[in-house]
C-alpha positions as protocol buffer text, in pm:
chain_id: "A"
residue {
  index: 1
  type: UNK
  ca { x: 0 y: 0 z: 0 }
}
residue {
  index: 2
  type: UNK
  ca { x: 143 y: 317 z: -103 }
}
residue {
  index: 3
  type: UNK
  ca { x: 63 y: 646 z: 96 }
}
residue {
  index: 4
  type: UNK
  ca { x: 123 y: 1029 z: 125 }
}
residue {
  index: 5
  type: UNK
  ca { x: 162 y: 1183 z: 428 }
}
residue {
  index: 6
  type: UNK
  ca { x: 105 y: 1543 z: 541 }
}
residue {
  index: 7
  type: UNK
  ca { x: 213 y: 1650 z: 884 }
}
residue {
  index: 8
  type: UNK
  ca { x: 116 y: 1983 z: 1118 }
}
residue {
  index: 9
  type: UNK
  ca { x: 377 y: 1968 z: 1328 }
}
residue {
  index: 10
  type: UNK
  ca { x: 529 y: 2245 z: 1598 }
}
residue {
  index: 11
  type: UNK
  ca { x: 855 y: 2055 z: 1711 }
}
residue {
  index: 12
  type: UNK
  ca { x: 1180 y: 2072 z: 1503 }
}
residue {
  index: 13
  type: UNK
  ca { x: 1330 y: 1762 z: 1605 }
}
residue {
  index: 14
  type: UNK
  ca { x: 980 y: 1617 z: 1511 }
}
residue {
  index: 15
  type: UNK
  ca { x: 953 y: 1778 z: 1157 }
}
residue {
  index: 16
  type: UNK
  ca { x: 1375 y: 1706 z: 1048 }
}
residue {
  index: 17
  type: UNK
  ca { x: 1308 y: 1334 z: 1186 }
}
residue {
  index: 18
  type: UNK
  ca { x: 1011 y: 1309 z: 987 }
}
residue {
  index: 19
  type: UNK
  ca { x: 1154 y: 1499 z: 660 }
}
residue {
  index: 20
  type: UNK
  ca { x: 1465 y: 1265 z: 692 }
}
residue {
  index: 21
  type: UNK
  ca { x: 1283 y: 910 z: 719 }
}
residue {
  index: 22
  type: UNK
  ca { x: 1049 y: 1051 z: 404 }
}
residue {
  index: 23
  type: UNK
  ca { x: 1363 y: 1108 z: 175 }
}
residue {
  index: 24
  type: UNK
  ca { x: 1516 y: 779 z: 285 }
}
residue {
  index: 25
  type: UNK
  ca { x: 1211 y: 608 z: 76 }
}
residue {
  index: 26
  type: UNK
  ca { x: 1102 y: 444 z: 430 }
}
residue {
  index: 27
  type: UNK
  ca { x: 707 y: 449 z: 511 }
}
residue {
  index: 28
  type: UNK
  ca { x: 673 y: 681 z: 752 }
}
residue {
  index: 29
  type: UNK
  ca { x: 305 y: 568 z: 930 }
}
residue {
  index: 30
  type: UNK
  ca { x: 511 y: 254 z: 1013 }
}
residue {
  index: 31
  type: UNK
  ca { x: 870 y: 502 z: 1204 }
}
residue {
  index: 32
  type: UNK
  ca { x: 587 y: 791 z: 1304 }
}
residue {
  index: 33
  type: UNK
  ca { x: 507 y: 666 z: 1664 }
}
residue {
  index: 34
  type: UNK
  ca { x: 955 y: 640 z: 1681 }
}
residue {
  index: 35
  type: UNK
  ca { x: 962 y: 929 z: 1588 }
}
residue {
  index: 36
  type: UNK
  ca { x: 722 y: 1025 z: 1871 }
}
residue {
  index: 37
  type: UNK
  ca { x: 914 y: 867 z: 2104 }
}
residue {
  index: 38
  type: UNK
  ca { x: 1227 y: 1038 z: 2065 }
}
residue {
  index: 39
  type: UNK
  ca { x: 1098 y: 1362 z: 2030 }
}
residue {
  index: 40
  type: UNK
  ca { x: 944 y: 1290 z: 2396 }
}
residue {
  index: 41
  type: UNK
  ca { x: 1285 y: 1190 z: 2539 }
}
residue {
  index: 42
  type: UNK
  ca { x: 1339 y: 1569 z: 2473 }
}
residue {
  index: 43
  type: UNK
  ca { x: 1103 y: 1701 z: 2681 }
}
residue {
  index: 44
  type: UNK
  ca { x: 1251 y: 1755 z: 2948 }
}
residue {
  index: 45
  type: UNK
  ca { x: 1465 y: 2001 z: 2812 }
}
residue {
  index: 46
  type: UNK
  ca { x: 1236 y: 2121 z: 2613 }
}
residue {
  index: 47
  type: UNK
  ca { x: 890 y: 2093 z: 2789 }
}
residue {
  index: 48
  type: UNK
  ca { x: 712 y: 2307 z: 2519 }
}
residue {
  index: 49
  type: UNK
  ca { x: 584 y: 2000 z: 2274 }
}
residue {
  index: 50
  type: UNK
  ca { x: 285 y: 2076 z: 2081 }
}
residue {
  index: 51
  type: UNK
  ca { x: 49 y: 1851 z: 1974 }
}
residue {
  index: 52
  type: UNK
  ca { x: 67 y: 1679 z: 1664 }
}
residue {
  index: 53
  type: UNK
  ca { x: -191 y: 1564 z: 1402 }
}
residue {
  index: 54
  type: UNK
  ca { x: -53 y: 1266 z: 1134 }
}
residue {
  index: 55
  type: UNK
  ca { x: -258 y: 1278 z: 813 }
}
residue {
  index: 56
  type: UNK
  ca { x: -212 y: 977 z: 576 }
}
residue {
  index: 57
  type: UNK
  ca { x: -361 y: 915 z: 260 }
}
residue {
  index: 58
  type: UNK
  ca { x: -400 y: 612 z: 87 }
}
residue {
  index: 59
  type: UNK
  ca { x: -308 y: 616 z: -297 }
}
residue {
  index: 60
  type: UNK
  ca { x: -497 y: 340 z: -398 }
}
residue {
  index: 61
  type: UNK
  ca { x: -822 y: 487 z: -234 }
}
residue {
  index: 62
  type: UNK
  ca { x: -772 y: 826 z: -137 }
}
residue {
  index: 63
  type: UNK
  ca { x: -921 y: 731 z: 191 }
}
residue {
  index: 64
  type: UNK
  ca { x: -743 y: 1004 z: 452 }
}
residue {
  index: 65
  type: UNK
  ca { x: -688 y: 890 z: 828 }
}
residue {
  index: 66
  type: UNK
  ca { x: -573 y: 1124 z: 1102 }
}
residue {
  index: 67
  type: UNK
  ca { x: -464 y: 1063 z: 1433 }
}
residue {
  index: 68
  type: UNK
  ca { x: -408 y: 1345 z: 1724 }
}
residue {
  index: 69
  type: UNK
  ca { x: -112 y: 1343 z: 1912 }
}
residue {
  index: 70
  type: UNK
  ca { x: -63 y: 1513 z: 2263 }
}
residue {
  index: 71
  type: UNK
  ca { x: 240 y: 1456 z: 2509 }
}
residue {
  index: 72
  type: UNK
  ca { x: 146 y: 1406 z: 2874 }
}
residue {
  index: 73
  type: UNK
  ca { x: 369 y: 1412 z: 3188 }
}
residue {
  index: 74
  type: UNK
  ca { x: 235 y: 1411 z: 3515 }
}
residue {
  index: 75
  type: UNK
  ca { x: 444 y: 1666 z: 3648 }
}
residue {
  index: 76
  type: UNK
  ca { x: 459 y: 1937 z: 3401 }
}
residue {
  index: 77
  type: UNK
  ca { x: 221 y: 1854 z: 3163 }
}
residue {
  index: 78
  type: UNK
  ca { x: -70 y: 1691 z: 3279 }
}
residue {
  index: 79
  type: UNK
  ca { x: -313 y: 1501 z: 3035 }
}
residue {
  index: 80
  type: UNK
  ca { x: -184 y: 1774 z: 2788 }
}
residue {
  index: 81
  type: UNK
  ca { x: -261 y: 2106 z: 2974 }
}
residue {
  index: 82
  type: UNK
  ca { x: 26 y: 2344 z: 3113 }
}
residue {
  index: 83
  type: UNK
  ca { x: 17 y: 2408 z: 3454 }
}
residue {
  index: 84
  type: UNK
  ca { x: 22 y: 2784 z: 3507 }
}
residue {
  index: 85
  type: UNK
  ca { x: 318 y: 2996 z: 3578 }
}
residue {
  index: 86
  type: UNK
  ca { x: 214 y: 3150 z: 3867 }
}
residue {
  index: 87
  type: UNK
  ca { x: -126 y: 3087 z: 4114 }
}
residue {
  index: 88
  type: UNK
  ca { x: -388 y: 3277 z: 3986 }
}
residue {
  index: 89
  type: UNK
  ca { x: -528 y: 3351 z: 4349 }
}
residue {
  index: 90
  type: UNK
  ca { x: -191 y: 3449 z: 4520 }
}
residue {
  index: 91
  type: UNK
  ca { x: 60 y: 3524 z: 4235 }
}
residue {
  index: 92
  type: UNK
  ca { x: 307 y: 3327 z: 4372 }
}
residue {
  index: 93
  type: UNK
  ca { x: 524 y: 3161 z: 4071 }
}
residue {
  index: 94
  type: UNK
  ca { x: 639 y: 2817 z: 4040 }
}
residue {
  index: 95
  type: UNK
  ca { x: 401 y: 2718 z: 4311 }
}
residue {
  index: 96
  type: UNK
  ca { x: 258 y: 2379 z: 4269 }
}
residue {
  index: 97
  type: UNK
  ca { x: 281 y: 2055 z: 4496 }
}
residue {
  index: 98
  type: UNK
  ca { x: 323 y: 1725 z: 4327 }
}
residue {
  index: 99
  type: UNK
  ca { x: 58 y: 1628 z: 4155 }
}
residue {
  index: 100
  type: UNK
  ca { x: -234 y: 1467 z: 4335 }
}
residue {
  index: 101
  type: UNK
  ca { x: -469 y: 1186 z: 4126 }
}
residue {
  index: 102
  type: UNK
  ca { x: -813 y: 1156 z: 4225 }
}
residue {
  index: 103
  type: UNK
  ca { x: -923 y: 836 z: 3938 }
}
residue {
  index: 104
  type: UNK
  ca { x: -807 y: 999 z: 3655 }
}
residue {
  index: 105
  type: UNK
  ca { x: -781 y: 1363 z: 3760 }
}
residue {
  index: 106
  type: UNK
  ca { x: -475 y: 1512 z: 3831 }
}
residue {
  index: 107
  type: UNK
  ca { x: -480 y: 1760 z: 4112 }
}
residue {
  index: 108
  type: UNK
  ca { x: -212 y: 2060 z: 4225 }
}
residue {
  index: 109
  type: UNK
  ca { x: -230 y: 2297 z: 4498 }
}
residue {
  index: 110
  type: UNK
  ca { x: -75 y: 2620 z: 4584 }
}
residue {
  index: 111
  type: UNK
  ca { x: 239 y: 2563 z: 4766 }
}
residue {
  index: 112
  type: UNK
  ca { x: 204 y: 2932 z: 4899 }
}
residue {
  index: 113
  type: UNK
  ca { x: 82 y: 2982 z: 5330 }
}
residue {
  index: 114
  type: UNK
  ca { x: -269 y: 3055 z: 5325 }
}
residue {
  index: 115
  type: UNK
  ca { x: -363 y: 2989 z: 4988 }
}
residue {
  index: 116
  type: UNK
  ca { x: -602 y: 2769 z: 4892 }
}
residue {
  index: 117
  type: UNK
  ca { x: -578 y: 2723 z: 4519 }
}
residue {
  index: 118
  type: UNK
  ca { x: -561 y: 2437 z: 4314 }
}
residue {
  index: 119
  type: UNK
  ca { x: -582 y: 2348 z: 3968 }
}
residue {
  index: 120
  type: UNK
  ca { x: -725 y: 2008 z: 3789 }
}
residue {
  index: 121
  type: UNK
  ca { x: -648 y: 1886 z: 3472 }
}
residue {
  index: 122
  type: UNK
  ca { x: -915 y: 1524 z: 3380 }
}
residue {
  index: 123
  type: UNK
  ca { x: -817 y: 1306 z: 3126 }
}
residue {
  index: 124
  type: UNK
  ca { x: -937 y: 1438 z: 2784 }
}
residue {
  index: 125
  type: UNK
  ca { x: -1237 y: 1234 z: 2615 }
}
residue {
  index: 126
  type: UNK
  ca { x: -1139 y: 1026 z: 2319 }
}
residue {
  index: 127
  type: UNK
  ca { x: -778 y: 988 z: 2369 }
}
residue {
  index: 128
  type: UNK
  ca { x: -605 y: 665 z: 2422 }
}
residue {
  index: 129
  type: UNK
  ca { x: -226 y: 634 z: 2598 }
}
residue {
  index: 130
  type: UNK
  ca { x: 34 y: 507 z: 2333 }
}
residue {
  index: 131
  type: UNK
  ca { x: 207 y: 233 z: 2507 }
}
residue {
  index: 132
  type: UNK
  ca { x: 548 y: 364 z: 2511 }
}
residue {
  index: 133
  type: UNK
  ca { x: 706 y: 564 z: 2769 }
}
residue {
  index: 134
  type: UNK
  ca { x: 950 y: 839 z: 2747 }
}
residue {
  index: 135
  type: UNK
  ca { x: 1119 y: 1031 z: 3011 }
}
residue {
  index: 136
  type: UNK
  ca { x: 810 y: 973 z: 3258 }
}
residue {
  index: 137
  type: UNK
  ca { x: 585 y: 1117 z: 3007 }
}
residue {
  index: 138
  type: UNK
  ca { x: 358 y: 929 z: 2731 }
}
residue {
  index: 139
  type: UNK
  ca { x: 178 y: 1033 z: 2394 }
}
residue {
  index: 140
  type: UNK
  ca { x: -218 y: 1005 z: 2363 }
}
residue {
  index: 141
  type: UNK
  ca { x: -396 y: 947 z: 2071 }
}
residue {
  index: 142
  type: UNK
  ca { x: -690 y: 1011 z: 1901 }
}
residue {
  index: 143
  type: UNK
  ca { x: -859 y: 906 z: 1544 }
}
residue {
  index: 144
  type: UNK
  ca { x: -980 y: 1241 z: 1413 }
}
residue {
  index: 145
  type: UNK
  ca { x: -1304 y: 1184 z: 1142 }
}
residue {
  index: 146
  type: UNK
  ca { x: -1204 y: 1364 z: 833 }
}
């Protein structure tokens, strides 16, 4: 099955990866969630991954699948969401506690005396975790309907 792919992608790493796999003649649906993976063992670093949407189209029937992509960590970047850089109630930057989980709700609280803010991030709907980990943090996917 032959296929072209078209990718919306904010990551550099992500985009020269995905460029260089194309020109070596390798299919890149089948390297894409590599690809993935090492871009996440990045984050770290570089905590500002965007989310990603992989758009395929199959040659032979011009059928066009997408899938979602958003990197999760549940320190800095829970279910996809940015915790805020400072508490909205008391100002106070870099303020969160480790993350609490309530079932599948991840829950932070202002660090700051007296303060009783907190922010939750639930699991977004349609969006399944990718198996592999990387760097404590995981991809989720989801089949967009085109």
């Amino acid at each position: 099955m032959e296929e072209t792919c078209i990718y919306a992608i904010g990551v550099p790493a992500l985009f020269a990866q995905s460029i260089l796999l194309y020109l070596k003649a390798l299919m890149l649906r089948r390297r894409f969630s590599f690809a993935l993976l090492v871009t996440g063992k990045f984050s770290i670093s570089h905590p500002a991954l965007t989310n990603v949407c992989h758009i395929c189209s199959d040659t032979n029937t011009s059928a066009l699948e997408a899938v979602e992509y958003v990197f999760t960590h549940p320190k800095w970047r829970p279910w996809g969401h940015r915790l805020p850089m400072t508490c909205p109630v008391c100002g106070t930057p870099n303020c969160w506690t480790e993350a609490g989980k309530h079932f599948s709700t991840y829950i932070f609280t202002c660090r700051h005396l007296g303060c009783e803010a907190h922010c939750e991030f639930s699991r977004p709907q349609g969006f399944n975790l990718c198996e592999e980990e990387s760097n404590g943090g995981r991809w989720l996917e989801k089949k967009l309907m085109l």
